[in-house]
CHARMM internal coordinates of N, CA and C (Angstrom, degrees):
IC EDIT
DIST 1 N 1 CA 1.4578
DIST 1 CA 1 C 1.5275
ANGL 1 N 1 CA 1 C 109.86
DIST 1 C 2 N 0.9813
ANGL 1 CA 1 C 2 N 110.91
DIHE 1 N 1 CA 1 C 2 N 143.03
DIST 2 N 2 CA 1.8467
ANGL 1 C 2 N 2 CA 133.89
DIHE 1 CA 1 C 2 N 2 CA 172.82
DIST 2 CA 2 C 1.8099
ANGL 2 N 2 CA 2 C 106.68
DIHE 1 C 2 N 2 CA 2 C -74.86
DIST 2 C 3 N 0.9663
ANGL 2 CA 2 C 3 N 103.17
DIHE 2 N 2 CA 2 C 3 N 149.12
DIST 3 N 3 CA 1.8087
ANGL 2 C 3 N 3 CA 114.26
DIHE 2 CA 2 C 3 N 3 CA 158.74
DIST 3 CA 3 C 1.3735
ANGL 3 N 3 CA 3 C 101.98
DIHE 2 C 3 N 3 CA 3 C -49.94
DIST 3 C 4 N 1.4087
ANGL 3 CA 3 C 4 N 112.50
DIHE 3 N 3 CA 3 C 4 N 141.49
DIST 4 N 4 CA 1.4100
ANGL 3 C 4 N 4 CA 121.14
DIHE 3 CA 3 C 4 N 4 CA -174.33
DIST 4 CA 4 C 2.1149
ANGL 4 N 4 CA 4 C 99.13
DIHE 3 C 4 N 4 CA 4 C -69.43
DIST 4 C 5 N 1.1609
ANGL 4 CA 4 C 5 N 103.61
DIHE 4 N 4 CA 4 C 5 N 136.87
DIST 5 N 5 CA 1.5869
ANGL 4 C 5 N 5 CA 95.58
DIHE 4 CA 4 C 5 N 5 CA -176.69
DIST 5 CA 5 C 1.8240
ANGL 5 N 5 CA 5 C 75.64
DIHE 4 C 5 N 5 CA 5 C -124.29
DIST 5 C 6 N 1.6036
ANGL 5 CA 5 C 6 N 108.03
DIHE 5 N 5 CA 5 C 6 N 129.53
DIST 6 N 6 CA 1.4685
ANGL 5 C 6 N 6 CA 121.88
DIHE 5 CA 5 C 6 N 6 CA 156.87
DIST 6 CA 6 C 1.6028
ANGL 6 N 6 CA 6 C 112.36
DIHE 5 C 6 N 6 CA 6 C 45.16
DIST 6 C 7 N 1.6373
ANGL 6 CA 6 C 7 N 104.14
DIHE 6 N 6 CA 6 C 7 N 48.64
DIST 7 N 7 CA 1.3745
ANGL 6 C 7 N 7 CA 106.76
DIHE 6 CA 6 C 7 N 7 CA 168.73
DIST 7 CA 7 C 1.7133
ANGL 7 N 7 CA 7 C 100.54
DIHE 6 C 7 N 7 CA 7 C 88.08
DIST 7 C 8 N 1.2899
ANGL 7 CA 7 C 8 N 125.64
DIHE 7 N 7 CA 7 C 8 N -15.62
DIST 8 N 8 CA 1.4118
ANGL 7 C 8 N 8 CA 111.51
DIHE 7 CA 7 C 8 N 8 CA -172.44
DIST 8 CA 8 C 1.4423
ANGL 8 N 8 CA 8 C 109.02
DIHE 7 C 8 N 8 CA 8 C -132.89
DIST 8 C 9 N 1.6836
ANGL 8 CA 8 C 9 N 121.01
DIHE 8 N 8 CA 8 C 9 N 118.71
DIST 9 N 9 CA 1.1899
ANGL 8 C 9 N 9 CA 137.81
DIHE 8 CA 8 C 9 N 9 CA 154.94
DIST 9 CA 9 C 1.6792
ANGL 9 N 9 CA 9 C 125.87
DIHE 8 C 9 N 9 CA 9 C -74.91
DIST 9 C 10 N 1.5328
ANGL 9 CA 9 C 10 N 112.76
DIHE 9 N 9 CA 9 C 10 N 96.87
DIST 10 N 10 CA 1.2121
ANGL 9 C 10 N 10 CA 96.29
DIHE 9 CA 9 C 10 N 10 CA -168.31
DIST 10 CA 10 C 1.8757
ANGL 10 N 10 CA 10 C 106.91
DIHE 9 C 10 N 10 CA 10 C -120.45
DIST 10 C 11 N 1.0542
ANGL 10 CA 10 C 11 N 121.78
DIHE 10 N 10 CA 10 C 11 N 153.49
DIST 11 N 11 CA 1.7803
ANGL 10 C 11 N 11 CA 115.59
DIHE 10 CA 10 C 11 N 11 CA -169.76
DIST 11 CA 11 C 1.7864
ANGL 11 N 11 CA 11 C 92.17
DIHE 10 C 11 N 11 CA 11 C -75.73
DIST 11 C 12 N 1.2569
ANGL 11 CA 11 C 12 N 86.90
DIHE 11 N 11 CA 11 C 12 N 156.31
DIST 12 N 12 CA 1.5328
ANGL 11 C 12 N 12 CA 121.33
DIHE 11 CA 11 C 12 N 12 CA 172.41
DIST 12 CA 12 C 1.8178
ANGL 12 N 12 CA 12 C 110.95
DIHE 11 C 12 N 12 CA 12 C -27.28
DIST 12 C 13 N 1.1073
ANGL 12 CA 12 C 13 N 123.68
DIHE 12 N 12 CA 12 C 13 N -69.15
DIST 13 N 13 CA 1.1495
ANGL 12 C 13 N 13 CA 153.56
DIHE 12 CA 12 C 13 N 13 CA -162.56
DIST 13 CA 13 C 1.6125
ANGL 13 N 13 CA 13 C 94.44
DIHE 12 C 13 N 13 CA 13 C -89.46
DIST 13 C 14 N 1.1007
ANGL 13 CA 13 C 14 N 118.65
DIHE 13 N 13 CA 13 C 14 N 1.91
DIST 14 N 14 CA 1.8616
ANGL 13 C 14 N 14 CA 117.41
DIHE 13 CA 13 C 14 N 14 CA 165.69
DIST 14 CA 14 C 1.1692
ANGL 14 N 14 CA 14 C 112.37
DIHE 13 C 14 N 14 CA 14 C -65.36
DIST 14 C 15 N 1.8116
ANGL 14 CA 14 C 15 N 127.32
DIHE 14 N 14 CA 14 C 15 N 163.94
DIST 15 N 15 CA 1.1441
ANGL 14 C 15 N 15 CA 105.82
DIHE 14 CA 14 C 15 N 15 CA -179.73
DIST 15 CA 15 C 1.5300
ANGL 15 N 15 CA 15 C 93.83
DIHE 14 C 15 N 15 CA 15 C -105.06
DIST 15 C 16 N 1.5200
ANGL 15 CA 15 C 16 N 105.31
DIHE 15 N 15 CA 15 C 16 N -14.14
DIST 16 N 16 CA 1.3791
ANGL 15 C 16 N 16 CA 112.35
DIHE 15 CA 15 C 16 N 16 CA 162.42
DIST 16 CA 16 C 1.6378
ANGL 16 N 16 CA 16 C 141.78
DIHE 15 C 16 N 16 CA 16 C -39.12
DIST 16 C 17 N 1.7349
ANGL 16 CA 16 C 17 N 102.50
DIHE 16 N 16 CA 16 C 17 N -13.00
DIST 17 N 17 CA 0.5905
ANGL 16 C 17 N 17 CA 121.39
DIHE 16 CA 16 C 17 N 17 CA -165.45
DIST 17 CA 17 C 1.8406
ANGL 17 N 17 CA 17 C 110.67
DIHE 16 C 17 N 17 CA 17 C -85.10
DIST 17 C 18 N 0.8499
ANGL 17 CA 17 C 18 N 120.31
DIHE 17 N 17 CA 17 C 18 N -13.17
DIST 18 N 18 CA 1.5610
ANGL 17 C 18 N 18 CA 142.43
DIHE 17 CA 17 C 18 N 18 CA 177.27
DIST 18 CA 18 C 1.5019
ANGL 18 N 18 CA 18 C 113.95
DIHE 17 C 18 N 18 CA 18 C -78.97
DIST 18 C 19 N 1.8223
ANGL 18 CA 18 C 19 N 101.65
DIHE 18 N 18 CA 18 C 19 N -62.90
DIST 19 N 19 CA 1.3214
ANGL 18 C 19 N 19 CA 101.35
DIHE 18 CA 18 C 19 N 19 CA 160.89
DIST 19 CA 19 C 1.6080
ANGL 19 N 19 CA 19 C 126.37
DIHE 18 C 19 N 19 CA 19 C -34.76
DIST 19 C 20 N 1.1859
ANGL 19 CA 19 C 20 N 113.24
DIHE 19 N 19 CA 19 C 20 N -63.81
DIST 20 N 20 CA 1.2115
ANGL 19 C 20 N 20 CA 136.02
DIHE 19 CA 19 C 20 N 20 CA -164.21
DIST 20 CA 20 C 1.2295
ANGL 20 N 20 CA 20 C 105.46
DIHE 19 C 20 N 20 CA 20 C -61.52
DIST 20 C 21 N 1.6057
ANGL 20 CA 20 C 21 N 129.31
DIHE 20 N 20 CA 20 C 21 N -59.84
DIST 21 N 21 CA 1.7106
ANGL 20 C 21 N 21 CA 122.58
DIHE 20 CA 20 C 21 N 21 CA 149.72
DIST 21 CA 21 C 1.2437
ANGL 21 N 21 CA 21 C 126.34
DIHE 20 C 21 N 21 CA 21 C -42.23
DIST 21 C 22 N 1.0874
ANGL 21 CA 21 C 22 N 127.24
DIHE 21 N 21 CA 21 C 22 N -31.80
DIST 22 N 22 CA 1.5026
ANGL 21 C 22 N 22 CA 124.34
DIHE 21 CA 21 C 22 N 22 CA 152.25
DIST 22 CA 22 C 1.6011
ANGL 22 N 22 CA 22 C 125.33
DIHE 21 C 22 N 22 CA 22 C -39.33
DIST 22 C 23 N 1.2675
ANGL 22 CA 22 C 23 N 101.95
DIHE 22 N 22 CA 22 C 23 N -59.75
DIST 23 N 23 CA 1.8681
ANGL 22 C 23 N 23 CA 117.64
DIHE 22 CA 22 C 23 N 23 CA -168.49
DIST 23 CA 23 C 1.6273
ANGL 23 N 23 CA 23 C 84.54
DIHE 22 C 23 N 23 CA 23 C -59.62
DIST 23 C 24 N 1.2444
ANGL 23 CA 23 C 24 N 117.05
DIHE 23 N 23 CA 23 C 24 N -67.58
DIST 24 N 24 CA 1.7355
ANGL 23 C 24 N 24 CA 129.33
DIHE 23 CA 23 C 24 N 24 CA -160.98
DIST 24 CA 24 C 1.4517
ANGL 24 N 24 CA 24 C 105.62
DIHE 23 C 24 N 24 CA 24 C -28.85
DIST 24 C 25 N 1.7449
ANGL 24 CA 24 C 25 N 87.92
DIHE 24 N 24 CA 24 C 25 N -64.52
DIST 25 N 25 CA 1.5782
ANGL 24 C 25 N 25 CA 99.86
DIHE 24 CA 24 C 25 N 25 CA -176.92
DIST 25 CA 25 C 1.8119
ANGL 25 N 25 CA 25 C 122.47
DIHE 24 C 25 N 25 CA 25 C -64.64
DIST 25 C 26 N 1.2046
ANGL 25 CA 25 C 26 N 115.50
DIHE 25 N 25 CA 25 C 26 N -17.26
DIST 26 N 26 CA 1.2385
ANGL 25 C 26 N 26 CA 144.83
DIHE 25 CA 25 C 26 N 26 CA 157.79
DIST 26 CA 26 C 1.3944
ANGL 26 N 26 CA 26 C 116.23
DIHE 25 C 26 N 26 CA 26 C -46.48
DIST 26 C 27 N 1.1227
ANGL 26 CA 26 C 27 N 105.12
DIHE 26 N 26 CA 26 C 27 N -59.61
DIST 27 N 27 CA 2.0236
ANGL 26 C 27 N 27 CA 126.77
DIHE 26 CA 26 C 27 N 27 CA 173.63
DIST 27 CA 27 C 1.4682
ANGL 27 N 27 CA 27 C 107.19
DIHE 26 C 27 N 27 CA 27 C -64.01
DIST 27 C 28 N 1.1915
ANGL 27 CA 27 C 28 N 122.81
DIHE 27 N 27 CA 27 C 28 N -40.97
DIST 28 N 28 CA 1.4050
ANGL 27 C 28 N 28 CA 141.90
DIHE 27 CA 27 C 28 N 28 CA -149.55
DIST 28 CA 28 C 1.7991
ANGL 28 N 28 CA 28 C 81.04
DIHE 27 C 28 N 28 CA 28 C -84.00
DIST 28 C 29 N 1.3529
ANGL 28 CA 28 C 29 N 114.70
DIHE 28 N 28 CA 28 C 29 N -67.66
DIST 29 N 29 CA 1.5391
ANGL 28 C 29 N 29 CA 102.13
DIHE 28 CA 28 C 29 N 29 CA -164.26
DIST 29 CA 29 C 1.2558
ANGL 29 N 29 CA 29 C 114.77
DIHE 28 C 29 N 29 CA 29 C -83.12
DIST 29 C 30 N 1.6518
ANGL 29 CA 29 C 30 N 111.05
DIHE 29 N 29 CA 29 C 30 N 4.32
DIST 30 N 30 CA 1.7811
ANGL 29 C 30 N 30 CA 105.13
DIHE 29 CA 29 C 30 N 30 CA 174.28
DIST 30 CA 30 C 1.8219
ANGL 30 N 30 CA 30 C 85.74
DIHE 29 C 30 N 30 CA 30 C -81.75
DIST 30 C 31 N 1.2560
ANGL 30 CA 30 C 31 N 126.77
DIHE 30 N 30 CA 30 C 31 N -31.28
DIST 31 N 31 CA 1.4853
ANGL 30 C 31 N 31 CA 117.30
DIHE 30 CA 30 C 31 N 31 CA -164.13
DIST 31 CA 31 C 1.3353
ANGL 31 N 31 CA 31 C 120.07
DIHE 30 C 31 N 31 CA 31 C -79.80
DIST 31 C 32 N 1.6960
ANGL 31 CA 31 C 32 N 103.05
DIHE 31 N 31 CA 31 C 32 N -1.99
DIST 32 N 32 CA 1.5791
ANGL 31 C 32 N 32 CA 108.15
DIHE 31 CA 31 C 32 N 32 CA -168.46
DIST 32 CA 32 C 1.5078
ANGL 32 N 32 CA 32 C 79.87
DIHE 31 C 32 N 32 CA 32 C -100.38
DIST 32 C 33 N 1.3569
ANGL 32 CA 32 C 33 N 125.75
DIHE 32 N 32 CA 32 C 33 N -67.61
DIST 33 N 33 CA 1.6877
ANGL 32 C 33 N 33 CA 104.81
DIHE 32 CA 32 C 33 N 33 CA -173.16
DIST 33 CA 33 C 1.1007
ANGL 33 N 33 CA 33 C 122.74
DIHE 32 C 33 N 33 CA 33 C -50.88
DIST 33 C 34 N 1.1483
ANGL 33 CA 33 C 34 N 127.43
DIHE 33 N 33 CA 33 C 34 N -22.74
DIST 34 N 34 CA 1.9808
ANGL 33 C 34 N 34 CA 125.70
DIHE 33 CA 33 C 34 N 34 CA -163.36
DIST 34 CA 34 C 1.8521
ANGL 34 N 34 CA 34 C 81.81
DIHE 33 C 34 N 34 CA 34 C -81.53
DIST 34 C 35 N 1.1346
ANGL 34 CA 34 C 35 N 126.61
DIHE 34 N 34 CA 34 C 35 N -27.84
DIST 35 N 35 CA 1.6660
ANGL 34 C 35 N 35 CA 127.41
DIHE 34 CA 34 C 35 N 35 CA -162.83
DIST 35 CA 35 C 1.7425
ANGL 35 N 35 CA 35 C 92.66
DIHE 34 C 35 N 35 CA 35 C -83.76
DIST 35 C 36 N 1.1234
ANGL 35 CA 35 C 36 N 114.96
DIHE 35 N 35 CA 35 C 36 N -41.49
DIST 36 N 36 CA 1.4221
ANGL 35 C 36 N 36 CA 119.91
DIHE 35 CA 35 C 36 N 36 CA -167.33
DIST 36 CA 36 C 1.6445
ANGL 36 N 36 CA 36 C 94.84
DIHE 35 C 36 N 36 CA 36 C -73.84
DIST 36 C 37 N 1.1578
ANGL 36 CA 36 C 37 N 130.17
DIHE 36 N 36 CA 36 C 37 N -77.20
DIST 37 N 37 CA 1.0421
ANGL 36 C 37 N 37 CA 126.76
DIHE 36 CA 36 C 37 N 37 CA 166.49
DIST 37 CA 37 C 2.0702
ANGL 37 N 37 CA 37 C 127.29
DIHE 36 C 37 N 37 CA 37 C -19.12
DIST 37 C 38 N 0.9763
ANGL 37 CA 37 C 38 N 105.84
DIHE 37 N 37 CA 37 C 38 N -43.27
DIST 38 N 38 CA 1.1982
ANGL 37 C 38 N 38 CA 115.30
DIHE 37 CA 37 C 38 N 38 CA 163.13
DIST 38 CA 38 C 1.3078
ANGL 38 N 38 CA 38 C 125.55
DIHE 37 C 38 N 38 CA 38 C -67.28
DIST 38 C 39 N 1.2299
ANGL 38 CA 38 C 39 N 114.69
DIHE 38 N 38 CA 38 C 39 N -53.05
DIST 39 N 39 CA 1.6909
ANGL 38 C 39 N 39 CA 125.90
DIHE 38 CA 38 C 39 N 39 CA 154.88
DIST 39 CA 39 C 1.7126
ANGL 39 N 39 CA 39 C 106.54
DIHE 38 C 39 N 39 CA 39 C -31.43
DIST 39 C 40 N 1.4104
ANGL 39 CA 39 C 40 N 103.86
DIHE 39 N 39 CA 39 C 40 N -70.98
DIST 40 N 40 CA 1.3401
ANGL 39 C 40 N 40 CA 107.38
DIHE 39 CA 39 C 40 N 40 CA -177.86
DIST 40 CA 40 C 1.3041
ANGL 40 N 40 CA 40 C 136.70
DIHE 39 C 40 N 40 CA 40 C -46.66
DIST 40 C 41 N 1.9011
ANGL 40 CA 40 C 41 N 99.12
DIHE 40 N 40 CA 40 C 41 N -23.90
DIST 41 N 41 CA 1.4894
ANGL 40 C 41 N 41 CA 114.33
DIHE 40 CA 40 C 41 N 41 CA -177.23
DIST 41 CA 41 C 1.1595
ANGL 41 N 41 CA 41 C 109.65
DIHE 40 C 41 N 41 CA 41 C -79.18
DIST 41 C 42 N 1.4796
ANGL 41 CA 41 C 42 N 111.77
DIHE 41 N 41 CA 41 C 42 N -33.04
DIST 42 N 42 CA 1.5772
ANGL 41 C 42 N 42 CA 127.87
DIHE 41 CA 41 C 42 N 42 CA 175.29
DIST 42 CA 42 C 1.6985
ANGL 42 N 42 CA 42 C 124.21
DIHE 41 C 42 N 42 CA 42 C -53.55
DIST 42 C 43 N 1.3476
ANGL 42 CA 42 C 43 N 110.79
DIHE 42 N 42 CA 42 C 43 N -49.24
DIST 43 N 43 CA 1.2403
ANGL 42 C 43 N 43 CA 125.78
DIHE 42 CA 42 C 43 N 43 CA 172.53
DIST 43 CA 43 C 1.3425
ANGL 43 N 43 CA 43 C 108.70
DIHE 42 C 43 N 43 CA 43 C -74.68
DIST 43 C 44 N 1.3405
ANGL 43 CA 43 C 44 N 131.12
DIHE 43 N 43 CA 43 C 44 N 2.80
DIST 44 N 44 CA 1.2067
ANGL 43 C 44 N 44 CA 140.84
DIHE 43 CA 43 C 44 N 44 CA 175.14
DIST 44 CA 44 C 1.4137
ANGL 44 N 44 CA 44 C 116.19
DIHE 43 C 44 N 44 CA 44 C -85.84
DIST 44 C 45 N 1.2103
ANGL 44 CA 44 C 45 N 85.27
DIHE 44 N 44 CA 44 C 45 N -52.44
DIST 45 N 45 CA 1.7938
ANGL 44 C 45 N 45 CA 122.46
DIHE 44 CA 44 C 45 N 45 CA -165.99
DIST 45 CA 45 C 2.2873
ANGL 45 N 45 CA 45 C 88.35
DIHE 44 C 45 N 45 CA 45 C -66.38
DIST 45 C 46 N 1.7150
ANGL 45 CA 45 C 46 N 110.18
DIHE 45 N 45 CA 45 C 46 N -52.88
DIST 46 N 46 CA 1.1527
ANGL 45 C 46 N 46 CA 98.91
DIHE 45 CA 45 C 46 N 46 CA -165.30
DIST 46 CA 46 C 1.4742
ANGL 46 N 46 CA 46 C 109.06
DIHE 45 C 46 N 46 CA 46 C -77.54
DIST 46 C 47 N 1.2811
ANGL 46 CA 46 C 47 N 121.36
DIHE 46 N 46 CA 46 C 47 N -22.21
DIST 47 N 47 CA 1.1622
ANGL 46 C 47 N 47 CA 119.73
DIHE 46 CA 46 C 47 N 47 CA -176.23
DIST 47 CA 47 C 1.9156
ANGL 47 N 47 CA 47 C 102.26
DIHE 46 C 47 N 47 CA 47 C -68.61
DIST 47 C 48 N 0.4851
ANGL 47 CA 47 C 48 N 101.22
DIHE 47 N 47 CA 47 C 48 N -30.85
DIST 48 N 48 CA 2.0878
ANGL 47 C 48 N 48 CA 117.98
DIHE 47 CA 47 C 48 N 48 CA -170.67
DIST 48 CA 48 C 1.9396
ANGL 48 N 48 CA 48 C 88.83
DIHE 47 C 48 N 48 CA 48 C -45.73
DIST 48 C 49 N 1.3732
ANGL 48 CA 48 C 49 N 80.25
DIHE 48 N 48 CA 48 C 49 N -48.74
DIST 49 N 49 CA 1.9068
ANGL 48 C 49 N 49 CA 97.32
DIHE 48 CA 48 C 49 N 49 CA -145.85
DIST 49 CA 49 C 1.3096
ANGL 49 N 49 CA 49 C 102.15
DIHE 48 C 49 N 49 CA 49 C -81.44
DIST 49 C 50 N 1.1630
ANGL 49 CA 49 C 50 N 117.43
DIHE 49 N 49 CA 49 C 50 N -14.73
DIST 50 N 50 CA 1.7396
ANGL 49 C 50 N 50 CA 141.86
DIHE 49 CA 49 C 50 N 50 CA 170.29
DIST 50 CA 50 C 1.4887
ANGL 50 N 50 CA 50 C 103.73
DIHE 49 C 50 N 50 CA 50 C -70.65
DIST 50 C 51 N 1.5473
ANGL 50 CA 50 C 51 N 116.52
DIHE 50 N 50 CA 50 C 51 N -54.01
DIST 51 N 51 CA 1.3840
ANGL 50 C 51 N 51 CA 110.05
DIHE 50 CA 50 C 51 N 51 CA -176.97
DIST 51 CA 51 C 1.4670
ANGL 51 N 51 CA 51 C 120.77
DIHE 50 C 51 N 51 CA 51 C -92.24
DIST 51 C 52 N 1.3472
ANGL 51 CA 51 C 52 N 119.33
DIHE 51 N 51 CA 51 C 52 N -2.51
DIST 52 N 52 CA 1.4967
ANGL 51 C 52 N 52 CA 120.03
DIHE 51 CA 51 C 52 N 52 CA 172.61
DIST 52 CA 52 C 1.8183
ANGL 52 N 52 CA 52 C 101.37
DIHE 51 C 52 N 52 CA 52 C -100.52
DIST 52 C 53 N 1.3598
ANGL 52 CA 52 C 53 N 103.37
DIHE 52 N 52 CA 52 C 53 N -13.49
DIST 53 N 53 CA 1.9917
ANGL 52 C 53 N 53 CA 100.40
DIHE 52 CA 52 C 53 N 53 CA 168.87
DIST 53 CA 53 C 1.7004
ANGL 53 N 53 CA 53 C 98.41
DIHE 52 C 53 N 53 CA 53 C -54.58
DIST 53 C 54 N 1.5884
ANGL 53 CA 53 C 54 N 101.61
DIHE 53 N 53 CA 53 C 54 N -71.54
DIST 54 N 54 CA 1.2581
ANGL 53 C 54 N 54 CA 135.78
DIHE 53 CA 53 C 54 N 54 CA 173.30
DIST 54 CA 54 C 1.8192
ANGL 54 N 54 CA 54 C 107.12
DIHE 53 C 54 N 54 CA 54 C -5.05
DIST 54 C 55 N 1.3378
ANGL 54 CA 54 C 55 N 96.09
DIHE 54 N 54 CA 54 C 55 N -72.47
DIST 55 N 55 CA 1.1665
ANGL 54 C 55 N 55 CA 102.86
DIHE 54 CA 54 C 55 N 55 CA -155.46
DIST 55 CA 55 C 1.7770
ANGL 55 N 55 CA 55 C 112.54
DIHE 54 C 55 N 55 CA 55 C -89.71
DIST 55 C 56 N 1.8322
ANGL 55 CA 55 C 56 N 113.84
DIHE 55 N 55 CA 55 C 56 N -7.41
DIST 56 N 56 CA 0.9737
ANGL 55 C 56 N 56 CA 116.51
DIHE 55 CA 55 C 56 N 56 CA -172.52
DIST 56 CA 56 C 1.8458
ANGL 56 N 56 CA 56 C 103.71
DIHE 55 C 56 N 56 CA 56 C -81.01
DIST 56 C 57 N 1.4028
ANGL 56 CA 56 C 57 N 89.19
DIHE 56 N 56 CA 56 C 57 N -22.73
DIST 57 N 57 CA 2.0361
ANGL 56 C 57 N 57 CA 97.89
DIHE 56 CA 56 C 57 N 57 CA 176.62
DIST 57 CA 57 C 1.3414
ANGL 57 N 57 CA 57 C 109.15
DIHE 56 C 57 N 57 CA 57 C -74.79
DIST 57 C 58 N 1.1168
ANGL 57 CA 57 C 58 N 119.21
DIHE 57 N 57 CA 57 C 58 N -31.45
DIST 58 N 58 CA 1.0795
ANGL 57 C 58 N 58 CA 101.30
DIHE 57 CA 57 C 58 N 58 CA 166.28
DIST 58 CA 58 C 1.5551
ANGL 58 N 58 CA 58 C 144.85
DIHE 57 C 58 N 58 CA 58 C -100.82
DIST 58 C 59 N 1.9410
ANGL 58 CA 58 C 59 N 87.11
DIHE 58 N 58 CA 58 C 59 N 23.61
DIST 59 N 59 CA 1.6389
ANGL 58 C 59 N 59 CA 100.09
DIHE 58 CA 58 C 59 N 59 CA -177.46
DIST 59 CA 59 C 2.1062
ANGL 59 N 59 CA 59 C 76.17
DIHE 58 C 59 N 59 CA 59 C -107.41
DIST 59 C 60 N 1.2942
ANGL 59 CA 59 C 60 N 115.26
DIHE 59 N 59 CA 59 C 60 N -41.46
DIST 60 N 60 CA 1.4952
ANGL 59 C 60 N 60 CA 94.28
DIHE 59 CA 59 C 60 N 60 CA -174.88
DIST 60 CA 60 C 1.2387
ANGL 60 N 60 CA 60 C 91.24
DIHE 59 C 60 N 60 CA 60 C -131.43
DIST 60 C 61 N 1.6025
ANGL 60 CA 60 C 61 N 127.76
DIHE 60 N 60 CA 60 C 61 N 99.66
DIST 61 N 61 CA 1.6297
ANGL 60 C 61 N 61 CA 116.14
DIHE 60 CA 60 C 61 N 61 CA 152.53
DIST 61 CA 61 C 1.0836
ANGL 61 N 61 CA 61 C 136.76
DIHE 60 C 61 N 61 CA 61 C -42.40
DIST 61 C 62 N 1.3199
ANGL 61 CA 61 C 62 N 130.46
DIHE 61 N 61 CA 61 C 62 N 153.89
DIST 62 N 62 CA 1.3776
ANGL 61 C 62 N 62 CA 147.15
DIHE 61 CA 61 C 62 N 62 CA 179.93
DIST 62 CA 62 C 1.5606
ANGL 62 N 62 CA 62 C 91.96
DIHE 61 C 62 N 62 CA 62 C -51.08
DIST 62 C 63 N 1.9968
ANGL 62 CA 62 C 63 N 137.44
DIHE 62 N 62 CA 62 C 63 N 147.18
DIST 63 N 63 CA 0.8349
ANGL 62 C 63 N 63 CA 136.71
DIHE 62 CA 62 C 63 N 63 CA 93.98
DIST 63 CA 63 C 1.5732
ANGL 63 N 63 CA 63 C 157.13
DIHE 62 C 63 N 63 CA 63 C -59.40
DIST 63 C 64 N 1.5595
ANGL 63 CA 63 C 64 N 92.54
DIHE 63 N 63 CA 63 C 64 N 33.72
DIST 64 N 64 CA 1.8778
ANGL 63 C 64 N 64 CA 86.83
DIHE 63 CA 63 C 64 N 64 CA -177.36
DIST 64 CA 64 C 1.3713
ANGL 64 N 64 CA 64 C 129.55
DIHE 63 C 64 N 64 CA 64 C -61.05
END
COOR INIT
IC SEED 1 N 1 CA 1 C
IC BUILD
């Protein structure tokens, strides 16, 4: 028997066994976009904070 993949342990010689690499690999690339996507939100998120730094100096400059 294999590591249970998504509720199902199936032997070597299953044909189940295809299915079951399928779903995995299935999960695997919903988890790489939902990750990519997040990345993306991030660089979103820093760029945001980049342009309201930006613009708050020049509503009140630094006195150092």
């Amino acid at each position: 028997m294999i590591a249970k993949l998504f509720g199902t342990a199936v032997p070597i010689h299953d044909p189940r066994l295809d299915e079951a690499i399928d779903r995995f690999t299935a999960e695997i690339n919903k988890t790489r976009a939902a990750l990519l996507r997040v990345s993306n939100d991030a660089d979103a998120l820093a760029d945001l904070a980049e342009t309201i730094r930006e613009r708050a100096k020049r509503i009140k400059p630094d006195h150092d």
